[in-house]
RODO-2510 file (C-alpha; in nm, 4 decimals, decimal comma):
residues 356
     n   res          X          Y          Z
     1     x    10,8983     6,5498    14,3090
     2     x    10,7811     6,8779    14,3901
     3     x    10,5417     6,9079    14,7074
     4     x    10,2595     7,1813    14,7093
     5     x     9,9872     7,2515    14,9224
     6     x     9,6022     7,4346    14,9296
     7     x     9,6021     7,7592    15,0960
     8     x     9,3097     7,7072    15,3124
     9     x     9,1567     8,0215    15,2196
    10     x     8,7686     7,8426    15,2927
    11     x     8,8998     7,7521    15,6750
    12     x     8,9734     7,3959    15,6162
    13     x     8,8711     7,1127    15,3885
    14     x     8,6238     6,8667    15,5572
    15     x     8,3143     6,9046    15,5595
    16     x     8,2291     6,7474    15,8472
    17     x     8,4204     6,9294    16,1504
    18     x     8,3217     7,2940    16,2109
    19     x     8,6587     7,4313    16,3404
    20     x     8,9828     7,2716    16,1818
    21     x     9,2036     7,5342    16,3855
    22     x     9,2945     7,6987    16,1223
    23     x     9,0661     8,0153    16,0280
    24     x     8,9883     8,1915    15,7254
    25     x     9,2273     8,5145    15,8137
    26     x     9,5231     8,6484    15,6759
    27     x     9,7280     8,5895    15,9898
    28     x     9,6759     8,2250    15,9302
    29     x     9,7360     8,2012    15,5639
    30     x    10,0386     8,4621    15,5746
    31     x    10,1908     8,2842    15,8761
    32     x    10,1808     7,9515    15,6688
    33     x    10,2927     8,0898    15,3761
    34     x    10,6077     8,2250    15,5203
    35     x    10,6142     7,8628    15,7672
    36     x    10,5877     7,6250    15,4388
    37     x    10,8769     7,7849    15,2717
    38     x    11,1157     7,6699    15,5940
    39     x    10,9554     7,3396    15,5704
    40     x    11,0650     7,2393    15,2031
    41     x    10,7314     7,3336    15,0177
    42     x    10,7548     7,4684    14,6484
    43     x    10,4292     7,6135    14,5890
    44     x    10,0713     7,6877    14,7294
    45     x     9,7658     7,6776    14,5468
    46     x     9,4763     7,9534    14,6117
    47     x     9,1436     7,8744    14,5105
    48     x     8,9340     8,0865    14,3678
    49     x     8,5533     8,0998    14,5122
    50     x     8,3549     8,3952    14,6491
    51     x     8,1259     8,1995    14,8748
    52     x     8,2757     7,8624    15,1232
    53     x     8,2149     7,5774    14,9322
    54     x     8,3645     7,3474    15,2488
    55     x     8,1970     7,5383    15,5937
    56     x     7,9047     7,6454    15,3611
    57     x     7,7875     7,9421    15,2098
    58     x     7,7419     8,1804    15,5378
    59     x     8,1031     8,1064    15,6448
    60     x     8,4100     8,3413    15,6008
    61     x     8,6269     8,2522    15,3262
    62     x     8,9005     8,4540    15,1652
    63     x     8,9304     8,6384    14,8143
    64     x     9,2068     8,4299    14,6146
    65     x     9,3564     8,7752    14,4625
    66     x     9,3738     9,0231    14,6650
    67     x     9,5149     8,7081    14,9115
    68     x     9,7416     8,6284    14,6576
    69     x     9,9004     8,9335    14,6284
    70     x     9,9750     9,0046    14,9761
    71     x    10,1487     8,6530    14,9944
    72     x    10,3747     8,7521    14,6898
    73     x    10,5288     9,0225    14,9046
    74     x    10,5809     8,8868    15,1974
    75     x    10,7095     8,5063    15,0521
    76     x    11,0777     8,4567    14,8814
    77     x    11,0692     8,1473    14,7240
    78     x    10,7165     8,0190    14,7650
    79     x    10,5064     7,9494    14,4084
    80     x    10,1925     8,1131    14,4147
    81     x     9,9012     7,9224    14,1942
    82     x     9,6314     8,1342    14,1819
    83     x     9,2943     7,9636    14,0448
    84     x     9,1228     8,2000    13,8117
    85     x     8,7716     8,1365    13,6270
    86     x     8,7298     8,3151    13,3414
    87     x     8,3678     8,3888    13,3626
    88     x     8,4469     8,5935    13,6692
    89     x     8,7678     8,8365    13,5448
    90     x     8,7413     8,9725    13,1765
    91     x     9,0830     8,8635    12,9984
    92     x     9,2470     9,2209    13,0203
    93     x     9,2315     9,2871    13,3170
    94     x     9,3273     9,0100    13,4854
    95     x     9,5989     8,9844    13,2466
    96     x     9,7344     9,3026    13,3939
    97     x     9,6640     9,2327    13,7584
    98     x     9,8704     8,8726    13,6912
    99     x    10,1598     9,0418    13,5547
   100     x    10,1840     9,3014    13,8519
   101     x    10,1924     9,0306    14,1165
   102     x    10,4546     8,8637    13,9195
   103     x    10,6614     9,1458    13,9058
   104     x    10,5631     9,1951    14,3109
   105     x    10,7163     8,8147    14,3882
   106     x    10,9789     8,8109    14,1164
   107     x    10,8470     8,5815    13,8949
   108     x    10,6622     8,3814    14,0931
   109     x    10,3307     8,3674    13,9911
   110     x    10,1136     8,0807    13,8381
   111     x     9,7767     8,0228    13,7138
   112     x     9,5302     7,7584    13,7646
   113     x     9,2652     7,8130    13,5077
   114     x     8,9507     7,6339    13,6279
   115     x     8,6050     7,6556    13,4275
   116     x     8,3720     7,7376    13,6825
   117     x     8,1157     7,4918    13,8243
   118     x     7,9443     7,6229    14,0750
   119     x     7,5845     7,7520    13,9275
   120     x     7,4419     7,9112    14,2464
   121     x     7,7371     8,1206    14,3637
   122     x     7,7321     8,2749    13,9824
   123     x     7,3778     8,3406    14,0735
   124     x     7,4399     8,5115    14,3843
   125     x     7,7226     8,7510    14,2334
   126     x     7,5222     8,7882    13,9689
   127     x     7,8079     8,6109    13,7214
   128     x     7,6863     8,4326    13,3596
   129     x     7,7287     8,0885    13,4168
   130     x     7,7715     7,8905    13,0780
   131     x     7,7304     7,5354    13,0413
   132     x     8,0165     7,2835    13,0070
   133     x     8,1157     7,2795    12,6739
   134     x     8,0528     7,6325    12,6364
   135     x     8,3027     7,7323    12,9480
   136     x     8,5768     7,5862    12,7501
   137     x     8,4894     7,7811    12,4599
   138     x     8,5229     8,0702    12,6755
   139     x     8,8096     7,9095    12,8614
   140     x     9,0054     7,8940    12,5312
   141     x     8,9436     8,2167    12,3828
   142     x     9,0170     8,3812    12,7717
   143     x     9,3585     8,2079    12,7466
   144     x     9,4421     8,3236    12,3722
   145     x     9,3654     8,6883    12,5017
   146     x     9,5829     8,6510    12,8009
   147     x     9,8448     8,4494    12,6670
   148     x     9,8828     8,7172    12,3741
   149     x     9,9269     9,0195    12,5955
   150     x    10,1779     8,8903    12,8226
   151     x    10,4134     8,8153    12,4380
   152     x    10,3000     9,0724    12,2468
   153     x    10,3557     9,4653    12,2602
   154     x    10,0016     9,5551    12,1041
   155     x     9,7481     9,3165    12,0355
   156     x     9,3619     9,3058    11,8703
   157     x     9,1080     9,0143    11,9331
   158     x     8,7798     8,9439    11,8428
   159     x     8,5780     8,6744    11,9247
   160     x     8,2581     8,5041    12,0600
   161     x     8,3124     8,5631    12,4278
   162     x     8,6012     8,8572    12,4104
   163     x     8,7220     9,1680    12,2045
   164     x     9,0003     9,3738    12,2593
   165     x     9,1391     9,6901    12,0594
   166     x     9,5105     9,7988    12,0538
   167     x     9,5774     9,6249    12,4363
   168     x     9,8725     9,7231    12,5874
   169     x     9,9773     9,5427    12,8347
   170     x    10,3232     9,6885    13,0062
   171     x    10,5294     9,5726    13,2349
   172     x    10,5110     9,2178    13,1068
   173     x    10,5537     8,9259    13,3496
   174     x    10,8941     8,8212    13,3923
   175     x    11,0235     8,5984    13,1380
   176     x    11,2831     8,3278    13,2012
   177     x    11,4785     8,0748    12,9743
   178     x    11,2977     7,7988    13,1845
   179     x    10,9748     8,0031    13,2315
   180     x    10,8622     8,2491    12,9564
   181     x    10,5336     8,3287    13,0766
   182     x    10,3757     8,2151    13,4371
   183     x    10,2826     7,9081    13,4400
   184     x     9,8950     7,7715    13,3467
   185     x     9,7927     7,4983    13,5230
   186     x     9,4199     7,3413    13,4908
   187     x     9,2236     7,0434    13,5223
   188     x     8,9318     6,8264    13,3531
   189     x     8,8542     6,4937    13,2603
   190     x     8,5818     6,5853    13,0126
   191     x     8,6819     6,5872    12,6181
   192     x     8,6624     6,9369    12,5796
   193     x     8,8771     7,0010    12,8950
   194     x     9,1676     6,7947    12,7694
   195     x     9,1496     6,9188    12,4468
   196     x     9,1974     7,2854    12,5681
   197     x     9,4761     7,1930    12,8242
   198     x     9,7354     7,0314    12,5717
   199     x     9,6890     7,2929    12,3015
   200     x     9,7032     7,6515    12,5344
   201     x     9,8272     7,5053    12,8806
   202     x    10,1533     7,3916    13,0699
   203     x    10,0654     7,1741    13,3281
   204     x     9,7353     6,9114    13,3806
   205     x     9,6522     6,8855    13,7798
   206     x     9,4171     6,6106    13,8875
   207     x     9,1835     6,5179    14,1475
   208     x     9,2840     6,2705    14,4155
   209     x     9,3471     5,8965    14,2576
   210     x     9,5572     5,6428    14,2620
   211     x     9,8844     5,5986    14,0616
   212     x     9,7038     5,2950    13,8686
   213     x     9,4515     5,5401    13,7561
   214     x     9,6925     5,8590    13,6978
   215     x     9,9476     5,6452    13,5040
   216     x     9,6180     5,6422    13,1888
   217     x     9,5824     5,9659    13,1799
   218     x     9,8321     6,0883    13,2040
   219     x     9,9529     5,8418    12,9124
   220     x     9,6642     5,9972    12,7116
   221     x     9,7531     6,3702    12,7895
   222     x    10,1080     6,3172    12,6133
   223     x     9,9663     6,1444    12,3185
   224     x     9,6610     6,4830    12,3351
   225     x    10,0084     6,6932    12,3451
   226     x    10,1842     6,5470    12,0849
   227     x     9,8593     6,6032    11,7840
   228     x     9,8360     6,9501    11,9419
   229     x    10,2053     7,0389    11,8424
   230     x    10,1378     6,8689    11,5119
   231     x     9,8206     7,0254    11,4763
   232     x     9,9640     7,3731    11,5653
   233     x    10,2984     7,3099    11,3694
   234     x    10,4904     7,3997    11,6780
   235     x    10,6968     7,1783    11,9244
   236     x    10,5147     7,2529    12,2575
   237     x    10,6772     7,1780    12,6263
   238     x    10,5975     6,8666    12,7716
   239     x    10,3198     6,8780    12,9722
   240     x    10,4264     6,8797    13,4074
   241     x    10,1599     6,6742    13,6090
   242     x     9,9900     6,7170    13,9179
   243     x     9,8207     6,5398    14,1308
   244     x     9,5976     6,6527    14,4675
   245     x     9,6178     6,4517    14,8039
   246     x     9,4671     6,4717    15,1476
   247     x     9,7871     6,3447    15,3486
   248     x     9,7425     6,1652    15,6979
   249     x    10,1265     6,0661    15,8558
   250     x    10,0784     5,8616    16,1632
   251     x    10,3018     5,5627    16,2955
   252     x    10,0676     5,3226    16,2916
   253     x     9,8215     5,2180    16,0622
   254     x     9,5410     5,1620    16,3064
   255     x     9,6154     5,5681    16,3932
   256     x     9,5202     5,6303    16,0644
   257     x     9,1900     5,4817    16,0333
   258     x     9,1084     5,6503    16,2952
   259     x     9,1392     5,9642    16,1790
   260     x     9,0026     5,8522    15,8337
   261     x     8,7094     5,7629    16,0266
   262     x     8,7136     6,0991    16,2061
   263     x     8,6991     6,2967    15,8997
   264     x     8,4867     6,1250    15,6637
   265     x     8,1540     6,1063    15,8500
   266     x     7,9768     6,3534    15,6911
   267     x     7,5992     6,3183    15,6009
   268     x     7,2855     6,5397    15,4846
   269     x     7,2247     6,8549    15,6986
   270     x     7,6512     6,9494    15,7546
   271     x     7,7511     7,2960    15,6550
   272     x     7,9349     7,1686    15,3446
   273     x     7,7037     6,8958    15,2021
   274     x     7,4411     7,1116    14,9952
   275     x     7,6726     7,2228    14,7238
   276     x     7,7489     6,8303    14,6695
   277     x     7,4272     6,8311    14,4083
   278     x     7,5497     7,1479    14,2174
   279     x     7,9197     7,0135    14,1739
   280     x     7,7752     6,6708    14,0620
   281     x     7,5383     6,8501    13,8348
   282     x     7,7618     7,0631    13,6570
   283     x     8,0969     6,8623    13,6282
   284     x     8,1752     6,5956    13,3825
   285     x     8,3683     6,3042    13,6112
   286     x     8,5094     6,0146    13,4555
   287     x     8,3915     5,7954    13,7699
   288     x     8,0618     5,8495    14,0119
   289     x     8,1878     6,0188    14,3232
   290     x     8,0683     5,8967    14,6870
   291     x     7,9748     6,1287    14,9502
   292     x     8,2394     6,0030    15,1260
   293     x     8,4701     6,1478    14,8601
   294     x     8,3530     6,4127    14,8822
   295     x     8,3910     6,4921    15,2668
   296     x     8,7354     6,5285    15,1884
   297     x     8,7735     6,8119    14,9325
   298     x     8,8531     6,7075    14,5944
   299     x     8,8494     6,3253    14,6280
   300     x     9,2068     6,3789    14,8497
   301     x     9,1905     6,0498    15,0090
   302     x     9,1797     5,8610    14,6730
   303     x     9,5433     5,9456    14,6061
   304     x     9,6152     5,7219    14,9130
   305     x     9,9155     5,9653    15,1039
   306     x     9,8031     5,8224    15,3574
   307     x    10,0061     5,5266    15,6349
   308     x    10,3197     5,5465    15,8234
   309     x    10,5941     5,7716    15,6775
   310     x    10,7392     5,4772    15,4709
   311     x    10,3726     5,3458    15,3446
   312     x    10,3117     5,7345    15,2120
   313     x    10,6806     5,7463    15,0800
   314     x    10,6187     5,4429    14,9115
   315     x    10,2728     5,6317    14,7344
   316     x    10,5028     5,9183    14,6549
   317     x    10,7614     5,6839    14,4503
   318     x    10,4773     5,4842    14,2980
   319     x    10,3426     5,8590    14,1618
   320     x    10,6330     5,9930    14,0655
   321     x    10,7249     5,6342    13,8565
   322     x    10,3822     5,6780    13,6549
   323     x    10,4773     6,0509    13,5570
   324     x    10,3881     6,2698    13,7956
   325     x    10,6017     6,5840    13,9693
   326     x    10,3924     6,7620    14,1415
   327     x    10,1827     6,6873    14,4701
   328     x     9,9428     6,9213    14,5974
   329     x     9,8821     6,8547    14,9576
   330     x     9,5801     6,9318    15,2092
   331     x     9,5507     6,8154    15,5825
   332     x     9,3846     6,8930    15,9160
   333     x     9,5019     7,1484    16,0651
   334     x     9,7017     7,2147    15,7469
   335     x    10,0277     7,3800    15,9423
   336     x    10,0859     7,1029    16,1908
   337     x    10,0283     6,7826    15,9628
   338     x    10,2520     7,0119    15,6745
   339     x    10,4913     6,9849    16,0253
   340     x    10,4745     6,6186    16,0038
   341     x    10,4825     6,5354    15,6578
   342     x    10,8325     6,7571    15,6122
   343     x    10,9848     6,6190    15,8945
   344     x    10,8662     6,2628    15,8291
   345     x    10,8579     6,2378    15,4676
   346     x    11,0294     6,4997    15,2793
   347     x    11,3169     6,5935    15,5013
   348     x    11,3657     6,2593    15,5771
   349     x    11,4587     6,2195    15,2100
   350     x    11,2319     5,9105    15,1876
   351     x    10,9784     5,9827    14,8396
   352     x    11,2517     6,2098    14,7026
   353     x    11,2535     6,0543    14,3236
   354     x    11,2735     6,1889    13,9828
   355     x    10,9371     6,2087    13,8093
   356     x    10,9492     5,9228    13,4841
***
């Protein structure tokens, strides 16, 4: 298993609590970079908005590229996901920016390709916004751009969404037996998401859930993955799974009610609550999320990592026995409970199993 976590780049992730101790600045985020890789933490993810979806829109958040590349020169071993939406960074370019801050960490630079959902904060940048089906279609052509000029020495495209004439793209990311290009991560539980994913991606993150409802899916994304390679006539790389968690380590279970109660009173009129209607609006879930849910950023307390250190270890096992090898973590204040959950549950070499 392979343990991740969110950069909180938005200040924290509950909507609820105004100050999580942990502010929006680089000295934070650099200081847990650099702090995570000590504690036993593979990679970070870096979302990707321009306005703070959690403390709402008039609160300080940071920019997930210009953050990211600063953290790739000041990290050593430290993954760096970077979300990207296509609607935001024409293929090209940010084809070129992505293979610079590879070269700048040494290969240690990953994508997480998300299809953007939020309708108002394209408004306010004054970004087209497509509708569902029709961000995939951009999604997938984005990818085929991207994907060629990080392979190819010269490269022409045309299509609906993106052209390109004679691209050069030089230097090229660096290439590894085990890693030829970065690594493309994304999520979606709508048709057209998963059908994307297993033909031009490498690795299928979730939302918080439980293992019963992971195991399914991903169950369903190897079978996707499997008619994609026929389909293409090429043997594509299994597909790696992730899955994202809100983690609460305490010693006693009635501690962590507690602080489950704590976190997920949230209710009409908090800083975070009025872009609840825009995400329901423009996603396609496979089950109705509850406000409670979504207190906690993306449904984190579903995955259940949370109970003593042996009740979360035990979560960890039952995830990685239904396929998955990858946890992405987020907590309150994210450094000191990332403090806990190494010394508790990693370190302690309690969850450590093989992915099935």
């Amino acid at each position: 298993m392979r343990y991740g976590y969110w950069m909180p780049v938005f200040g924290g992730w509950l909507r609820n609590v105004a100050d999580e101790q942990m502010d929006a600045s680089w000295e934070y985020v650099s200081n847990l970079a650099r702090r995570s890789e000590e504690l036993g933490y593979d990679i970070t993810l870096i979302a990707e908005l321009l306005l703070n979806d959690i403390k709402g829109i008039n609160a300080p958040s940071l920019d997930a590229w210009s953050t990211a590349a600063a953290l790739a020169a000041v990290t050593k071993t430290l993954e760096i996901m970077v979300a990207v939406r296509p609607s935001f960074h024409p293929p090209a370019l940010l084809a070129k920016q992505a293979a610079t801050i590879d070269r700048i960490s040494n290969g240690r630079l990953s994508l997480n390709v998300v299809s953007a959902w939020w309708k108002d904060e394209a408004r306010r940048y004054g970004v087209a916004f497509d509708e569902h089906d029709d961000r995939y279609a951009r999604t997938s052509e984005w990818l085929d751009v991207v994907s060629t000029a990080w392979r190819e020495p010269t490269m022409n495209y045309g299509g609906k969404y993106y052209t390109v004439d004679e691209l050069i793209l030089e230097p090229k990311p660096l290439a590894r037996p085990e890693r030829p290009r970065p690594t493309i991560y994304a999520g979606g539980e709508s048709e057209a998401a998963r059908q994307m994913i297993t033909r031009q991606c490498d690795a299928y993150v979730m939302h918080g859930d439980p293992p019963e409802r992971i195991a399914p899916r991903i169950t369903e994304m190897r079978r996707l993955r499997d008619q994609a390679s026929e389909a293409l006539g090429v043997e594509l790389p299994p597909l790696q799974f992730g899955v994202a968690g809100y983690a609460i380590v305490r010693d006693s279970t009635e501690d962590v009610q507690e602080e489950i109660s704590r976190i997920t009173a949230v209710s009409p009129g908090t800083p975070g609550y009025g872009n609840y209607a825009d995400w329901i609006a423009n996603t396609r879930l496979e089950q109705q999320v509850s406000v409670q849910d979504y207190s906690v950023s993306n449904r984190g307390l579903r995955a259940g990592l949370t109970g003593t250190p042996e009740q979360v270890a035990a979560r960890v096992e039952e995830f990685a026995n239904v396929g998955v090898d990858l946890l992405l973590l987020q907590c309150s204040p994210q450094l000191e409970e990332m403090e806990r959950f190494s010394a508790q549950v990693i370190r302690a070499g309690i969850g450590c199993v093989a992915a099935a």
